[in-house]
VOGU-3710 file (C-alpha; in Angstrom, 3 decimals, decimal comma):
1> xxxxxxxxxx> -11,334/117,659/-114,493  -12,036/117,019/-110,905  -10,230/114,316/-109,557  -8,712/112,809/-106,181  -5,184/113,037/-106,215  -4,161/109,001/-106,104  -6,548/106,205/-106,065  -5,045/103,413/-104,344  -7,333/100,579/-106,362  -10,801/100,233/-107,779
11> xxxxxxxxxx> -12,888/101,077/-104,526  -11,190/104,020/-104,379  -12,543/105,392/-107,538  -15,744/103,612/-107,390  -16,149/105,833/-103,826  -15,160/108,700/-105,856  -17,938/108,292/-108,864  -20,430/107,081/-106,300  -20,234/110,601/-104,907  -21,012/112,500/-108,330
21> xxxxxxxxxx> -24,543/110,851/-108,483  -23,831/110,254/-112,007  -26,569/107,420/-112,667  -29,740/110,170/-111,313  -31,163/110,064/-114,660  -30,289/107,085/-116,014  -32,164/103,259/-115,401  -30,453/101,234/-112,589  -27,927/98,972/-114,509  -27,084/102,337/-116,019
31> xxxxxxxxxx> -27,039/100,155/-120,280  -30,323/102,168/-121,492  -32,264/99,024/-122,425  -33,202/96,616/-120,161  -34,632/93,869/-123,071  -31,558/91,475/-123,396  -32,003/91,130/-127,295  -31,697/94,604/-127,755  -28,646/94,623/-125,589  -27,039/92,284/-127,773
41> xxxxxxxxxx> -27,710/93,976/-130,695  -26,271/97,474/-129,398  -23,045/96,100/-127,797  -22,037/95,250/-131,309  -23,608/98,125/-133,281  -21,764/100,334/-130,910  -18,684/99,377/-132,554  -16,166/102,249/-133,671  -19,472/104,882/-133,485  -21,669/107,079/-131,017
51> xxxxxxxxxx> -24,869/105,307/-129,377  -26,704/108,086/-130,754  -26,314/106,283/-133,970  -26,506/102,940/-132,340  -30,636/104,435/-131,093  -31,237/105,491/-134,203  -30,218/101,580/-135,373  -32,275/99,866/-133,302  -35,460/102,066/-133,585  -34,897/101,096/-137,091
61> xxxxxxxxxx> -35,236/97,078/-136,175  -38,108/97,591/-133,930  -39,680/99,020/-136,971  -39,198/96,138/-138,847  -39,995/93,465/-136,646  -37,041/92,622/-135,757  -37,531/91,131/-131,760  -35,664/87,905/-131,682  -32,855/86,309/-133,367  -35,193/83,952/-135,641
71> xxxxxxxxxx> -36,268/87,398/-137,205  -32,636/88,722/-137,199  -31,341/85,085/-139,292  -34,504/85,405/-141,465  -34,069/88,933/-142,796  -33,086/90,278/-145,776  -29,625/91,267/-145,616  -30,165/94,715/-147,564  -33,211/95,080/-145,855  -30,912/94,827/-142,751
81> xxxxxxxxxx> -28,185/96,963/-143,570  -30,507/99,785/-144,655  -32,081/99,159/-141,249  -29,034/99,307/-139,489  -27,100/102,260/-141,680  -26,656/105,168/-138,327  -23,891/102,976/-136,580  -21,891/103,176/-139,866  -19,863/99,726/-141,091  -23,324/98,243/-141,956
91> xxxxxxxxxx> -22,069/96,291/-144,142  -19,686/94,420/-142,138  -22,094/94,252/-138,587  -25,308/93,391/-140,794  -23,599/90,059/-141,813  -21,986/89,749/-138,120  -25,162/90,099/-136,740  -27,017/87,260/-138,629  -23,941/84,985/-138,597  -23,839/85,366/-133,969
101> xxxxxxxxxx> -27,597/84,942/-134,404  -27,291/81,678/-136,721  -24,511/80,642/-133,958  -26,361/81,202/-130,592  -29,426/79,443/-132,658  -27,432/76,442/-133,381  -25,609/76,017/-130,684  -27,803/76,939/-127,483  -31,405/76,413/-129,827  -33,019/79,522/-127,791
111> xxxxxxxxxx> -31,886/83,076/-126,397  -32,277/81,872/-122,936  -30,471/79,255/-123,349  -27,572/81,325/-124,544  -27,861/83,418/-121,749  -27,790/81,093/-119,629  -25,329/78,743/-120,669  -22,731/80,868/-123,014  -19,034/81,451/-122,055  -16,923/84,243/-122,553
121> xxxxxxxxxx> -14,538/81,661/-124,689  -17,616/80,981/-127,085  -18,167/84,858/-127,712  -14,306/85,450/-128,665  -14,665/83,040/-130,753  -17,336/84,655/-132,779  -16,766/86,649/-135,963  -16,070/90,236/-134,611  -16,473/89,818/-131,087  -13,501/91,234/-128,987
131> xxxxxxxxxx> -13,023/91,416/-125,244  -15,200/94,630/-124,587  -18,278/93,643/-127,022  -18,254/90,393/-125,016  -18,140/91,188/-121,688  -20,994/94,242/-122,415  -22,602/91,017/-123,495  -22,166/89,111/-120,417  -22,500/91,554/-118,055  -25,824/93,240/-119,266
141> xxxxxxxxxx> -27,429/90,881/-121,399  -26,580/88,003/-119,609  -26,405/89,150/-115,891  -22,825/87,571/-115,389  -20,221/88,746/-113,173  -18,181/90,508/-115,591  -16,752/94,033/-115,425  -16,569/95,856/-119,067  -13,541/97,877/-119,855  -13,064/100,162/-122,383
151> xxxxxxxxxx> -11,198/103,451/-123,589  -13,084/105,252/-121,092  -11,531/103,519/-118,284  -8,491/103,652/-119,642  -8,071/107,244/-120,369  -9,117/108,042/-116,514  -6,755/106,008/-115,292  -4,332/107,113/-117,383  -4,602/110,577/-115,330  -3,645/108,873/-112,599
161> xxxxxxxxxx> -0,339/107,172/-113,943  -1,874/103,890/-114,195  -0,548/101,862/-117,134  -1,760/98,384/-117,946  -0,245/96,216/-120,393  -4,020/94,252/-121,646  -7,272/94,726/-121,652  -7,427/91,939/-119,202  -4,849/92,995/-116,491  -7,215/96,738/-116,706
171> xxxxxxxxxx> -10,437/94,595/-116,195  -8,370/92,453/-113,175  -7,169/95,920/-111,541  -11,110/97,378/-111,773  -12,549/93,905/-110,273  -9,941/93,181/-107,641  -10,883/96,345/-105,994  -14,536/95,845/-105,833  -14,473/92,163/-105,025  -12,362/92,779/-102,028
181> xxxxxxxxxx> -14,262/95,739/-100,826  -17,912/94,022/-102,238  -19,341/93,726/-98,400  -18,443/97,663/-97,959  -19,979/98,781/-101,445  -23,167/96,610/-100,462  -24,178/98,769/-97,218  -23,809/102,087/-99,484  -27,203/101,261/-100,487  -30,717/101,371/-99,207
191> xxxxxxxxxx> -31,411/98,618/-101,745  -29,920/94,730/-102,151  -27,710/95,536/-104,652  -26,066/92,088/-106,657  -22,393/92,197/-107,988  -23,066/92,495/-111,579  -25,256/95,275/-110,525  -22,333/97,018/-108,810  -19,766/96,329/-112,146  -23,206/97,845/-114,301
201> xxxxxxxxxx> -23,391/100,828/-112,527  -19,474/101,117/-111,916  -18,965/101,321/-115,571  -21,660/103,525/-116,589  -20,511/106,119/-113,533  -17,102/105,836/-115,440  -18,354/106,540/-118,846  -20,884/109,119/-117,352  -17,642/110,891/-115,999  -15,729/110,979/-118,915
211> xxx> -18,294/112,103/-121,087  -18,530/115,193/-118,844  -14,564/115,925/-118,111
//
């Protein structure tokens, strides 16, 4: 694996990814849908499995008409799992799914509402919703200025003696670093470029990485 020998904080190794041109093929917020719905619906298929499966999932639900979360609390809940059987547990995130879309339904009345208006406190709160699945929520379905971390990040940083004691004080460390250097990051590119954009396309470059080291 090629890697720098220290990183003194997160601008550091964003500098370093930046570099790779790890994004080239991918779409610009790097999360390979761009419909927020379908976001949703893969940050918590992708649960404990592959996103190869999670694809195969949702091509399932387009399928079947399932486009917004009316049609997701409507359905048939075997019709669902067999729709959703790729990203394994169907069981369990088949009755997840319809009880978040009951919840957003009830408690914002519409999508963009929930977008909108949802907190990171009312998605922990929600049955099988942990730190990670909610801020992939946030950050790509929702736009919000939220920076995901997961096992990727982790394990990278873990090369370079980095040890954090919570998923939050490893999500601090990566946004400290790119808030304080966010006017630097913003004249690498030729395009206006938002925060959340930059924590999109930081994560995916870190994922992108891993997947190839």
């Amino acid at each position: 694996m090629q890697l720098l020998t220290s990183i003194n904080n997160s601008y550091d190794l964003f500098l370093f990814l930046k570099e790779k041109d790890l994004l080239k093929e991918h779409c610009i917020s790097w999360w390979p849908s761009s419909n927020a719905f379908e976001i949703l619906l893969g940050a918590i298929l992708t649960q404990n499995t592959k996103w190869t499966n999670v694809e195969k999932s949702l091509i399932n639900l387009k399928k079947i008409n399932i486009l917004t979360l009316e049609d997701l609390v409507n359905i048939d809940i075997q019709n669902l799992i067999f729709a959703i059987t790729p990203s394994g547990f169907k069981n369990q995130k088949s009755k997840r799914l319809k009880l978040i879309a009951a919840n957003i339904l009830e408690e914002f009345g519409s999508f963009e509402l929930f977008k909108s208006s949802c907190t990171r406190t009312w998605l922990l709160e929600q049955k099988g919703i942990g730190f990670e699945t909610a801020d992939a929520i946030l950050c790509y379905a929702c736009k919000r200025d939220f920076m995901v971390a997961d096992k990727y990040t982790l394990k990278l940083l873990q090369k370079f003696n980095y040890e954090f004691e919570s998923y939050e004080d490893l999500q601090a460390w990566l946004e400290y670093g790119i808030n304080e250097n966010y006017d630097k990051i913003v004249q690498l590119y030729d395009y206006k470029i938002s925060l959340n954009l930059i924590y999109c396309r930081f994560h995916g470059k870190i994922i992108e990485f891993m997947k190839k080291n």
